[in-house]
C-alpha beads as a LAMMPS data file, in Angstrom:
LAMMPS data file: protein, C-alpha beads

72 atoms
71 bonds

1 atom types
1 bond types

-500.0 500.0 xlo xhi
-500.0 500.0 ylo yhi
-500.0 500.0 zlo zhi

Masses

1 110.0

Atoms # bond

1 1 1 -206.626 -296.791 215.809
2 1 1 -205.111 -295.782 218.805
3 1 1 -207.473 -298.363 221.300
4 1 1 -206.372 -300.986 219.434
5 1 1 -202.870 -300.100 219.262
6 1 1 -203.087 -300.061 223.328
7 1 1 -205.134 -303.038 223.712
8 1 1 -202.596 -305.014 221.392
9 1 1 -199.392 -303.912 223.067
10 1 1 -200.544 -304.547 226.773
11 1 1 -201.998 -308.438 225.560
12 1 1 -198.555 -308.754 223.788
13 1 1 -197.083 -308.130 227.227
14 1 1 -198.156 -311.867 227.831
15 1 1 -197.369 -315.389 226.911
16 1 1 -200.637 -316.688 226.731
17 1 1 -202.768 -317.023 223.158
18 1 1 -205.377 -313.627 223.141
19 1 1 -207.957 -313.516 220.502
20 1 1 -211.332 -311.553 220.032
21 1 1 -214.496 -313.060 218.651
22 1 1 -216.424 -310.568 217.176
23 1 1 -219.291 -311.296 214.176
24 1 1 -217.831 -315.019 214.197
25 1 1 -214.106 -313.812 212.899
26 1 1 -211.242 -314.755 215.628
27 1 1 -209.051 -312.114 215.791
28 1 1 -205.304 -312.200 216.956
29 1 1 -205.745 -309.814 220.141
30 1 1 -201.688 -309.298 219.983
31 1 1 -201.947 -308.072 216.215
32 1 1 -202.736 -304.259 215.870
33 1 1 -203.463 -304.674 211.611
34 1 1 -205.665 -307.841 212.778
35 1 1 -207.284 -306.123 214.964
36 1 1 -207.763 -302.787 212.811
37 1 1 -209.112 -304.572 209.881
38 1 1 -212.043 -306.330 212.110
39 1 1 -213.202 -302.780 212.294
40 1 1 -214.945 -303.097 215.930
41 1 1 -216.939 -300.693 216.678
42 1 1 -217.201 -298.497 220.105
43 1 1 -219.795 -300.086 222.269
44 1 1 -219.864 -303.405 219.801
45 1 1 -219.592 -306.687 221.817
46 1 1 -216.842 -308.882 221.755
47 1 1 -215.879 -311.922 223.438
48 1 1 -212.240 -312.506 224.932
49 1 1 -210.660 -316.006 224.577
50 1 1 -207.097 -316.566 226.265
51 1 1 -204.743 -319.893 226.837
52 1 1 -201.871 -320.390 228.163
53 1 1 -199.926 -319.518 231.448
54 1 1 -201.219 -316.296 232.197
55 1 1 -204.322 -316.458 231.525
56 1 1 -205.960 -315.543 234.529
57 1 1 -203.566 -312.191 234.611
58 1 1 -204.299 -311.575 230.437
59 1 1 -207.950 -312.085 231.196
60 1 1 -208.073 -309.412 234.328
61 1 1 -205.598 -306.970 232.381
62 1 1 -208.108 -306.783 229.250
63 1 1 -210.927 -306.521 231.256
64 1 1 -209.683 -303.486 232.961
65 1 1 -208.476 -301.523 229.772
66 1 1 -211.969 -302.598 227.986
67 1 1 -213.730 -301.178 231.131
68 1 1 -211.787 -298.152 231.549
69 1 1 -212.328 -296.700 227.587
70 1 1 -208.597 -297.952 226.134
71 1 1 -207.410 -294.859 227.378
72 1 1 -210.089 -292.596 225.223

Bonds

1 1 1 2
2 1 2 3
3 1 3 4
4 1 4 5
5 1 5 6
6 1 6 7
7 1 7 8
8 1 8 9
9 1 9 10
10 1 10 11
11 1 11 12
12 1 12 13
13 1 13 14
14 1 14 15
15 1 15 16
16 1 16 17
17 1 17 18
18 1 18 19
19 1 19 20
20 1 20 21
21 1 21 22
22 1 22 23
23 1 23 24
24 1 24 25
25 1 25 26
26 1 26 27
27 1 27 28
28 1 28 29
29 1 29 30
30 1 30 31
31 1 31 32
32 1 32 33
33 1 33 34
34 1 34 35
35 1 35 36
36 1 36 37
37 1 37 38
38 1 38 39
39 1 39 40
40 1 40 41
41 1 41 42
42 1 42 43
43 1 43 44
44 1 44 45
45 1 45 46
46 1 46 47
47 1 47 48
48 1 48 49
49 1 49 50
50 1 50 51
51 1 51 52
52 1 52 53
53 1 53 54
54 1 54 55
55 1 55 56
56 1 56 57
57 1 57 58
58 1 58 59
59 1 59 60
60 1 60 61
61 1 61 62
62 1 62 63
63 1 63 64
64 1 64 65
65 1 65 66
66 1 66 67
67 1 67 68
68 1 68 69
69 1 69 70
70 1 70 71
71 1 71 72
């Protein structure tokens, strides 16, 4: 719970739409209970989609959390 309580705060931090697709559900990146209930599992692959104005800065800020363990 606690990775996806950090990944949803810092792509909150943003303006721009953040979702996960993950076993063809779209997930609200920015919702922690969204997120929880797609139970995603550690080393499970995922794809990022962001829009909007910060896109480029949403897309390099989940990158680097998803590389560096979310902090576990």
């Amino acid at each position: 719970m606690r990775p996806a309580g950090i990944f949803a705060k810092e792509m909150g931090a943003f303006e721009s739409d953040v979702y996960i697709r993950y076993k063809k559900n779209r997930i609200n990146a920015k919702s922690l209970l969204n997120i929880i209930a797609a139970c995603i599992k550690c080393g499970a692959e995922i794809d990022l989609e962001i829009d909007g104005p910060d896109e480029k800065e949403a897309m390099a800020r989940a990158i680097e959390i998803i590389e560096t363990g979310l902090s576990e």
